[in-house]
N, C-alpha and C positions, 0 to 999 in steps of 0.2 A: 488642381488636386493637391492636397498637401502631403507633403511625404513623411512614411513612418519611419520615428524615432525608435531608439533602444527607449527610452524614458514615456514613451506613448501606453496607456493600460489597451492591453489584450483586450481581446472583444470576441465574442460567439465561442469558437471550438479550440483559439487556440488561449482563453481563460480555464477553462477546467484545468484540475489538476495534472501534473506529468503522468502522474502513473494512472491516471482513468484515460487518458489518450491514449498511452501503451499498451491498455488492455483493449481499447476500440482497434488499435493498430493491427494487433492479435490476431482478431475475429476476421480482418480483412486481408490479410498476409498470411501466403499458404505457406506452409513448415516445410515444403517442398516445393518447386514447380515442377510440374511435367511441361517443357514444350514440344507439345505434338503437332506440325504442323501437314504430317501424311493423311490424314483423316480430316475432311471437311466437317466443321462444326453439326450441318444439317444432312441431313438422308431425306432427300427427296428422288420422286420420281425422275426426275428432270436431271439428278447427280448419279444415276446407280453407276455400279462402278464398267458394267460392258457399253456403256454408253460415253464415246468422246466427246468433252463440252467443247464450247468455243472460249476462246484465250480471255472475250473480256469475261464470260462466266467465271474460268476458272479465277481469274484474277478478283472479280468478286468475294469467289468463296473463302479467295485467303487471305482477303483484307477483314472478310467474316470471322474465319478462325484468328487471326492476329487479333481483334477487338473483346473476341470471349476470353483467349489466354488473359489479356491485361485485366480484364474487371472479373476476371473468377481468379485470378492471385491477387488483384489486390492494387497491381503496378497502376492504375490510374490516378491513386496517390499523390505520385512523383511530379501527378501538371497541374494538380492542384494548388498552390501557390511554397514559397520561398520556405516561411515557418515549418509547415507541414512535409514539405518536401527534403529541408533536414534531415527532421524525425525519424522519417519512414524511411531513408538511403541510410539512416545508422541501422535500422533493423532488418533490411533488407540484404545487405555485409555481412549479416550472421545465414542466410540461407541459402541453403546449396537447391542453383537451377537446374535442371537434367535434362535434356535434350533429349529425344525421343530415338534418335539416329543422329549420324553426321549432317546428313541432308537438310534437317532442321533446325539446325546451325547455322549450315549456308546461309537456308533461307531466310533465319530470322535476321541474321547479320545483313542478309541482302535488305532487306526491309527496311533496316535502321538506317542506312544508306540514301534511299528513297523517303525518308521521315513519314512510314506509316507505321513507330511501334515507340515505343519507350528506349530511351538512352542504354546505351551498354556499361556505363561507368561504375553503377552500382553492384556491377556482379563482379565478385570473390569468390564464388567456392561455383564449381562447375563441375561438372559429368556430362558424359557423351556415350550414347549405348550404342553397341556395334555388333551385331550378329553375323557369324561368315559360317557357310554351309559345307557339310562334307558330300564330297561325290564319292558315291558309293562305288564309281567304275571307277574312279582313279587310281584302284590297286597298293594305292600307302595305309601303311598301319595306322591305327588310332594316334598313336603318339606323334610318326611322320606329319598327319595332317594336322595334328597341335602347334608341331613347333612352325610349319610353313601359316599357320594361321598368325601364331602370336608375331612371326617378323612382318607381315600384314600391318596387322591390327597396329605394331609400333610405327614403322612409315606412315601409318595414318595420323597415330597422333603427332610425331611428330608435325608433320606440316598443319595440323589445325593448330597445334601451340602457337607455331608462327601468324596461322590468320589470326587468333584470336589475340595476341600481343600487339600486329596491326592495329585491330578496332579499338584496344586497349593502350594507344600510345599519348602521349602529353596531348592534353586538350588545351592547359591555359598556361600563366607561370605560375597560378599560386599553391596546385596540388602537385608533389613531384610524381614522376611515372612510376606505373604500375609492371612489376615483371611477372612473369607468369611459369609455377612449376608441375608438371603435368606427371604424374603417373598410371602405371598400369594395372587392371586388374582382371580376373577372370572368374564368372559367376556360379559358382556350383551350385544344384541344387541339392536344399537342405536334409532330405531325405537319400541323398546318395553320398554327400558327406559322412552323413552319420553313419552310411554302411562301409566306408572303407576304417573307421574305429578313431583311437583317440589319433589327431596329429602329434609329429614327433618335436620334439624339442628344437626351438632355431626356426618353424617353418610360421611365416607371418598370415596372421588371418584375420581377418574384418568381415563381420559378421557369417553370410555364406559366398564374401570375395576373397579371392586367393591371391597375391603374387604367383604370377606366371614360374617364379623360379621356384615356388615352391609345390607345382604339377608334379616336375619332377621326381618328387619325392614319395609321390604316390602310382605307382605303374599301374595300378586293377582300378584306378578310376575311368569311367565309360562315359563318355559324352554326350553319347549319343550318335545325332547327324547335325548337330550345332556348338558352336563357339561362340558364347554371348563374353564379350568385352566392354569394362568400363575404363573410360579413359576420364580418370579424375586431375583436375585442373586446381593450384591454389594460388590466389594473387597476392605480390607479398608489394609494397608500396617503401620505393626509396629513400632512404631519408637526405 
């Protein structure tokens, strides 16, 4: 079989123009992932959730869910061959993955391990969603169980920064290693934002995510009986 040159003319998908590719790339590359791997792709009788499967069932259903994540974002791309796979890892660099939970991390990390999912190397921009509950009988104030949630929620991230810097360490020599900077955030909703009025001067906001330091500065904000956390991740590459 002869080998392809730089000086060889393109042929099929990878002749069309750059920018008709990057618009096909578009249509197949979600703006977002969601990795949800707590929810089995199908509902069946045979899956309800009072019902215990057997290991190699469950192990089915999440080789199931791992195959609809990849071809409903688009990542089956990547095994499509050298040109194309390129392409798609430059546009895939620009989109932030979101884990569904930490557990969905594990597991997709655990998977790539096991080589039933697509490579880790293409992801830079990360979030990881974390929900931690208040007990009503625990007798701490709203703010006591904020601040025992957000030293939580940081030991947590802390130690995924570390797995995820693991999966993220030198693969070959010719790309240098990737480092990884992890911040924290907390998720207000939009309508309870808007009732505690304008924020004050100094206090950092993204979109309705808050810096944990800047709760603080709001005492009549009400949470409820939950503390949804995002632990945002960005890979910055050595030179």
């Amino acid at each position: 079989m002869a080998s392809l040159t730089p000086r060889r003319k393109a042929r099929g998908f990878m002749s069309l123009p750059a920018e008709v590719r990057l618009n096909i790339y578009n249509l197949l590359v979600s703006s977002t992932m969601l990795i949800n791997l707590c929810q089995p792709p199908l509902l069946e009788p045979d899956h309800l959730p009072f019902r215990k499967g057997s290991p190699v069932s469950e192990m089915s259903l999440q080789i199931l869910a791992l195959e609809t994540i990849i071809r409903s974002h688009g990542l089956h791309l990547l095994v499509v061959g050298d040109p194309v796979r390129g392409e798609v890892e430059s546009l895939l660099r620009q989109r932030v993955v979101r884990y569904h939970c930490p557990d969905c991390l594990t597991r997709w990390l655990r998977n790539l391990s096991y080589g039933l999912s697509v490579r880790f190397d293409w992801v830079e921009k990360l979030e990881i969603m974390d929900e931690t509950y208040r007990d009503a009988m625990s007798g701490f104030s709203m703010v006591e169980d904020f601040y025992l949630s957000r030293l939580a929620a940081r030991d947590m991230m802390e130690r995924y920064q570390a797995i995820v810097s693991t999966y993220s360490g030198r693969m070959d020599l010719v790309h240098p290693p990737r480092t990884w900077h992890f911040e924290l955030f907390i998720e207000v909703p939009e309508e309870l934002l808007a009732s505690t009025g304008p924020l004050e001067p100094g206090i950092s906001r993204h979109s309705t995510r808050l810096l944990p330091e800047s709760v603080a500065f709001l005492p009549s904000l009400d949470f409820g009986g939950t503390f949804k956390w995002i632990m945002c991740g960005t890979a910055h590459r050595e030179s």
